[in-house]
C-alpha positions in Angstrom: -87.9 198.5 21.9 -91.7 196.8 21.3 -90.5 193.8 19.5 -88.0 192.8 22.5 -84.9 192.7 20.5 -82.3 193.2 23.1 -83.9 190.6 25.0 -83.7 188.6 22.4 -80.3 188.6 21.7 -78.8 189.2 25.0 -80.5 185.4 25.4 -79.0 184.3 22.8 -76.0 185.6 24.2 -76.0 183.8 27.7 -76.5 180.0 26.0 -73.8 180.7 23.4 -71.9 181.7 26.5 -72.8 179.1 28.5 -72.1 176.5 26.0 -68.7 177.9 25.4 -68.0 177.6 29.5 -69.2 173.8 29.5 -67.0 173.0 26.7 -64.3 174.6 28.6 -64.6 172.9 31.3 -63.9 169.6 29.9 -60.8 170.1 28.3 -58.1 168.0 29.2 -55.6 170.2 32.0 -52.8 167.9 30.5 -53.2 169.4 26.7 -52.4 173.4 28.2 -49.1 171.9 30.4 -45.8 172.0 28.9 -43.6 169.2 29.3 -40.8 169.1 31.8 -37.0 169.8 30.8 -34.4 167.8 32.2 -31.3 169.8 33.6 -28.9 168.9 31.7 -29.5 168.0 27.8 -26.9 165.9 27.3 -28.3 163.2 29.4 
């Protein structure tokens, strides 16, 4: 196209994607573990 849309928006694409992979980054690793059981309950 003349008017450079898919350029455009492919762009737009890569920093929305990029911002999305920074933010990822610097969630916590703690927050997406699950806690430990013990063996036996009744304890």
């Amino acid at each position: 196209m003349a008017d450079n849309f898919l350029e455009k928006h492919y762009e737009e694409y890569e920093a929305r994607k990029a911002a999305y992979l920074r933010k990822k980054r610097h969630l916590p690793k703690t927050a997406l573990r699950t806690p430990e059981r013990p063996d036996d309950e009744a304890l």
